[in-house]
N, C-alpha and C positions, 0 to 999 in steps of 0.2 A: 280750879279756875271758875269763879261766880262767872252768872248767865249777865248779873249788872254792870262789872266790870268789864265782859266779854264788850255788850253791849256800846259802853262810853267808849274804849277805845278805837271802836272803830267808828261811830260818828265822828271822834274827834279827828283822823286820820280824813274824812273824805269833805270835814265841814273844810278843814287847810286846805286840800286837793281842789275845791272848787269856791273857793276864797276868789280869785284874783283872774277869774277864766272871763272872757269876756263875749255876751251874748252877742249871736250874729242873726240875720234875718238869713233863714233856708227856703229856697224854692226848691219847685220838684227838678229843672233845668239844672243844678246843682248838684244833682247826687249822680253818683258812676256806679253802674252796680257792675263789679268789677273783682269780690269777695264772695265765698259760699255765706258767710252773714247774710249779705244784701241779697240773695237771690232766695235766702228762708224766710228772713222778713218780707220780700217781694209774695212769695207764697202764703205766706201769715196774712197779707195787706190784700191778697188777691180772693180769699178765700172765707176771711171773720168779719163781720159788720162791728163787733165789738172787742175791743181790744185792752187786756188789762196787763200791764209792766209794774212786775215787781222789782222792788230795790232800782229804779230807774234812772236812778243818777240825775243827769240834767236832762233824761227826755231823747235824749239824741235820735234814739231805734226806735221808740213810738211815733216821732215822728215822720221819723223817714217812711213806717208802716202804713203810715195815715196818707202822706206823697204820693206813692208809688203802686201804692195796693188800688186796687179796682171797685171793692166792697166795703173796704173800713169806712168807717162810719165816725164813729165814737173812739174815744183813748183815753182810759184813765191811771195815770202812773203815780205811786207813791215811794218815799225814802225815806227814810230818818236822818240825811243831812238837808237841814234848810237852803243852804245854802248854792247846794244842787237843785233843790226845786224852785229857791228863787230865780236862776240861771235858767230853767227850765220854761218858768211862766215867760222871762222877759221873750226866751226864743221867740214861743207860741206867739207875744204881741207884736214881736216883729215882723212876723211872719205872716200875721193874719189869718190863722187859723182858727178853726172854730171845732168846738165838740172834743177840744185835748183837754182834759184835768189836770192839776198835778197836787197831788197834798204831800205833807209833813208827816211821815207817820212812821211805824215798825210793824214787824208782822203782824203783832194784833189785830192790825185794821182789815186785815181779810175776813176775821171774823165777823166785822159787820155790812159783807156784802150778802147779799142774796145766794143761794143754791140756784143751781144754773141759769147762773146770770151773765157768762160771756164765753163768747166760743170762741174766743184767741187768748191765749195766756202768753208773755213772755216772762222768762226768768233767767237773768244774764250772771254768772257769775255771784252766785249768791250763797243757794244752797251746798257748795262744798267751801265755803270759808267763814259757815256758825257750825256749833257740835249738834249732832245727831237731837238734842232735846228740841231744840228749836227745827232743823229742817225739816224732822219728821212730821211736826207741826203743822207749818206751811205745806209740805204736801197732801197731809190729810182736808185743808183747806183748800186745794186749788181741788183737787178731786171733787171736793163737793160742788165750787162756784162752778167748775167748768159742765159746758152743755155737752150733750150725746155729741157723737162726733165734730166737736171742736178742736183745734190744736194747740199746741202746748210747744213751744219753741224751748227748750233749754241750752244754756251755754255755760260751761264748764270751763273750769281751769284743767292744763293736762295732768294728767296722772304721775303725781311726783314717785320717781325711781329710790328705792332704798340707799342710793348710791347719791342721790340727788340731796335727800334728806339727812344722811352724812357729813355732805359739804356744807348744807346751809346750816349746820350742827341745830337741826329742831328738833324739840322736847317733845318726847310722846304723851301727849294729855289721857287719851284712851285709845280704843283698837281705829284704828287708823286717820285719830285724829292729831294734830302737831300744832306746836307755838313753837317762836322763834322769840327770846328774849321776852318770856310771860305774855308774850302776844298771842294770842289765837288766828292762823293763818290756813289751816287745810283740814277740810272733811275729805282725806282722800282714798275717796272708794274709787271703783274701777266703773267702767260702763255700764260694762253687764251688771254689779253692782244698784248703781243709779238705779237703771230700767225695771230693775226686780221691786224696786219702790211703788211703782209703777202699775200694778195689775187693773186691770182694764182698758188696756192703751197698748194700743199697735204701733211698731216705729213703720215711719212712714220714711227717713232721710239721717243718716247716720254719715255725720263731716267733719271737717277738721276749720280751723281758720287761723291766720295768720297772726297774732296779737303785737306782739314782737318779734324783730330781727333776732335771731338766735336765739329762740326758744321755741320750744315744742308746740304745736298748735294745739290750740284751744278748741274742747269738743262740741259739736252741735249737734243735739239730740231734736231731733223734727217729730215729735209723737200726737196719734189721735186716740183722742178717748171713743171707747167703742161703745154702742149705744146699748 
């Protein structure tokens, strides 16, 4: 399975997804923190003056970071569907905030950020559905942009069961990577897995979150880089 092909199908999958979504104006009165999400974000937004969201879709958690946090400052989020970050921009102007980015882009673009240049990282769902050429990548990058004890929010898909990957009949691409009809869908290592990625970083908050009604929660990894 090409890294190109990996690539197009999933822009094309999330440009559809956020085709037809329709942008609202968010105040901080508007959000319920009510989710172990929002209460990491709350800690993310209470604790980073600079905040960068990877794979950020339309924005939603950086903003809510920039809301509710006490120290955010700054927020710069990128994607490689436009169409989420045009959803993203309109947010921001409805909303009237100021110091949110949002560009167009794929992992490459970490590379041309500075070495520690923000000491809040988030990364929602990202790193366990490309293969290992690409996450590794991206983590060897946030490692470098993130500052001495800065945080690192990750959010995982749950840890698909052997029994799990049976039913949804996925194709093993390598060691515990899967497509489901030539689709690439799961890096699925284990936690402890993840975090061994990870050396120089202390978990600070190890949670679960609700994504969907009858499905396993979704992991949040709360980590600081040690200085």
């Amino acid at each position: 399975m090409k890294k190109e092909s990996i690539k197009e199908q999933v822009i094309s999958f999330w440009n559809s997804h956020f085709q037809n979504l329709q942008p609202m104006a968010i105040k901080k009165e508007d959000i319920i923190l009510d989710t172990p999400l929002d209460e990491c974000l709350q800690i993310l937004g209470d604790e980073c003056s600079e905040v960068l969201d990877i794979a950020c879709g339309n924005g939603l958690c950086l903003i809510e970071t920039k809301l509710i946090g006490n120290k955010t400052k700054k927020g710069l989020g990128f994607d490689t569907s436009k169409n989420a970050i045009e959803n993203a921009k309109e947010i921001v102007h409805l909303s009237n905030l100021d110091n949110l980015n949002f560009v167009t882009a794929d992992e490459g673009f970490l590379s041309s950020l500075e070495a520690n240049s923000y000491d809040g990282i988030f990364c929602s769902n990202f790193l366990d559905v490309v293969p290992d050429e690409i996450s590794l990548k991206v983590i060897a990058n946030i490692k470098r942009i993130h500052k001495p004890n800065g945080l690192l929010l990750l959010k995982l898909n749950f840890h698909l069961s052997y029994d799990l990957i049976a039913k949804l009949r996925m194709e093993k691409v390598t060691d515990n990577c899967y497509a489901i009809n030539g689709v690439f869908r799961a890096n699925n290592k284990s936690t402890d897995e993840w975090l061994s990625l990870f050396d120089g970083y202390k978990a600070i908050k190890i949670t679960g979150f609700q994504r969907a009604p009858n499905l396993p929660e979704d992991r949040l990894l709360l980590i600081k880089k040690l200085s």
